[in-house]
C-alpha positions as MATLAB code, in Angstrom:
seq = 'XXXXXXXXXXXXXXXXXXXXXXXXXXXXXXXXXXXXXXXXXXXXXXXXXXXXXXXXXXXXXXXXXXXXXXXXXXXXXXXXXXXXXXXXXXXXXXXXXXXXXXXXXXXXXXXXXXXXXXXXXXXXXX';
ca = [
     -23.234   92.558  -42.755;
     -22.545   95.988  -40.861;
     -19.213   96.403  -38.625;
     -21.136   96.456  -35.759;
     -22.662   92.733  -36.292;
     -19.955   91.789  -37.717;
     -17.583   92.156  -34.206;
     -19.529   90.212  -32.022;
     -18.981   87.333  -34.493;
     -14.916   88.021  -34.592;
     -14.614   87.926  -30.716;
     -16.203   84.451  -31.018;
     -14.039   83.373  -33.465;
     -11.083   84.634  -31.305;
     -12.230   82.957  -28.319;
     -12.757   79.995  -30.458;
      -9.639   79.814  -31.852;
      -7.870   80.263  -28.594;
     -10.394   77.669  -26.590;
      -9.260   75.219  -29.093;
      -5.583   76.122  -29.040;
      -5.656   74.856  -25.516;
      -6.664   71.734  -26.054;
      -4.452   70.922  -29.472;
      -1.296   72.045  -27.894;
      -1.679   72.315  -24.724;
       2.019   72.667  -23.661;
       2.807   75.687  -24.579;
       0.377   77.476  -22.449;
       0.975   75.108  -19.194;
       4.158   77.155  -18.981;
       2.594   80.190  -18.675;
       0.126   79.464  -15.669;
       1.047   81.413  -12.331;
       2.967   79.212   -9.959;
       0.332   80.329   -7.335;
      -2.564   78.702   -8.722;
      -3.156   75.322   -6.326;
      -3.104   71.996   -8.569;
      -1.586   71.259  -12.350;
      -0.605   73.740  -14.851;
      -2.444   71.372  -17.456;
      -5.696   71.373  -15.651;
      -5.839   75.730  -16.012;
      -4.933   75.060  -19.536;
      -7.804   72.741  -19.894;
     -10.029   75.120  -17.697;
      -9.117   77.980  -19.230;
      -9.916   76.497  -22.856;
     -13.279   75.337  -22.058;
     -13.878   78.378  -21.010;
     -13.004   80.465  -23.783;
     -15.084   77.871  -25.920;
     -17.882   78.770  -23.838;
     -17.947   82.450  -23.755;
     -17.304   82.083  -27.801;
     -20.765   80.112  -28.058;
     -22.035   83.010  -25.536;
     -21.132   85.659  -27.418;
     -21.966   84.017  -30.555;
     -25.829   83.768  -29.788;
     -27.378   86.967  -29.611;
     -29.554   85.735  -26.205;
     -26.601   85.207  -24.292;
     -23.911   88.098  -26.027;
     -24.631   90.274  -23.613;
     -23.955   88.059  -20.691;
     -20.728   86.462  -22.437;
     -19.400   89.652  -23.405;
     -19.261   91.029  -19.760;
     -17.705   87.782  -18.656;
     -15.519   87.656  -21.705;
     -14.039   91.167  -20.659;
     -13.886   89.592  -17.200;
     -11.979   86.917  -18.432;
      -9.441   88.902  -20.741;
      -8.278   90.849  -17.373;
      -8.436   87.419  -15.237;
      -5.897   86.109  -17.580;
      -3.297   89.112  -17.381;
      -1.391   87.538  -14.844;
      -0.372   84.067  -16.844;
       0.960   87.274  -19.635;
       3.070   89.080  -17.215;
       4.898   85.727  -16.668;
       5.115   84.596  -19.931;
       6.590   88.049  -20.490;
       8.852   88.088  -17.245;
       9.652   83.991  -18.244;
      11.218   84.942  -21.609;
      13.278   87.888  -21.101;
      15.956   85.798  -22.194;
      14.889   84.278  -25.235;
      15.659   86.078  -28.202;
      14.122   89.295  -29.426;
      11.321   88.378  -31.263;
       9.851   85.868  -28.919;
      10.711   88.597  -26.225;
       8.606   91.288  -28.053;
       6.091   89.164  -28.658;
       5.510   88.299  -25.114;
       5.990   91.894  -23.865;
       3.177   92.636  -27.148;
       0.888   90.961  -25.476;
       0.609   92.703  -22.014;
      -0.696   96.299  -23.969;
      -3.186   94.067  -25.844;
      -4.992   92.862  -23.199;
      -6.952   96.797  -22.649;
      -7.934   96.439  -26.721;
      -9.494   93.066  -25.452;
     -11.195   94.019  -22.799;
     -12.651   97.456  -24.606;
     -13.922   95.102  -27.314;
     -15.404   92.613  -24.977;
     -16.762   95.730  -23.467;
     -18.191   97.091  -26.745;
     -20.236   94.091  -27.929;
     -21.803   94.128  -24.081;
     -22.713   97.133  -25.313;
     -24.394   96.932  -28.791;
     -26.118   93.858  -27.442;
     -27.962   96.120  -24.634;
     -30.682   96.859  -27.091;
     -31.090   93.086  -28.176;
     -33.414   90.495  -26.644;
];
C-alpha cells in the first residue's frame, strides 16, 4: 500500500481514535469547551465525538473521502478555539502539561493541510 492510500486511512484512524476518546472519557474534554457555546459542556463533547466518528467513516470510504476530507479540514479549524483555552486554562499547571497544551495550537495547520491533501488525492476518485 502506497503513502498516498495509505493517509487517507491514518486520518480516519485519527478521527476515530479521537471520536471515541470523547465518549470513554468524556471529562477531560468538557473542560476545554468555550464558555460561549449556549447549553452543556458535555453535550459539545458528545457532539463533537460523533462527529469526528463520522467524518472518520467519511473519509474512510473512498465515495464519500472527498466530501469528509473538506469537512474534516473544516472541522480541525472549527475546533481551534476549545485549544486556545485549554492552552490559556493551563498556564499554570506545570511545564509539561503547559507545553503540551501550547503544542497543540501549531498542530492544528498540519491538520488541516492533511485534511486538505486527502480532499485532494480523492479528486480523481469516483
Amino acid at each position: 500500500m502506497s503513502r498516498s492510500d495509505r493517509s487517507p486511512l491514518l486520518l480516519a484512524g485519527l478521527l476515530a481514535a479521537a471520536g471515541t476518546a470523547h465518549f470513554a472519557a468524556p471529562r477531560q474534554f468538557d473542560h476545554i469547551v468555550p464558555r460561549s457555546l449556549p447549553g452543556s459542556p458535555r453535550t459539545w463533547t458528545y457532539v463533537s465525538g460523533a462527529a469526528e466518528l463520522a467524518l472518520a467513516a467519511g473519509v474512510a470510504l473512498p465515495q464519500t473521502r472527498r466530501a469528509a476530507a473538506l469537512a474534516t479540514a473544516a472541522f480541525f479549524v472549527g475546533v481551534f478555539p476549545a485549544n486556545v483555552k485549554m492552552a490559556v486554562d493551563w498556564r499554570r499547571r506545570p511545564a509539561p502539561q503547559r507545553a503540551a497544551a501550547w503544542g497543540r495550537l501549531p498542530l492544528q495547520l498540519p491538520l488541516v493541510l492533511w485534511a486538505r491533501g486527502v480532499a485532494r488525492g480523492a479528486e480523481g476518485m469516483s
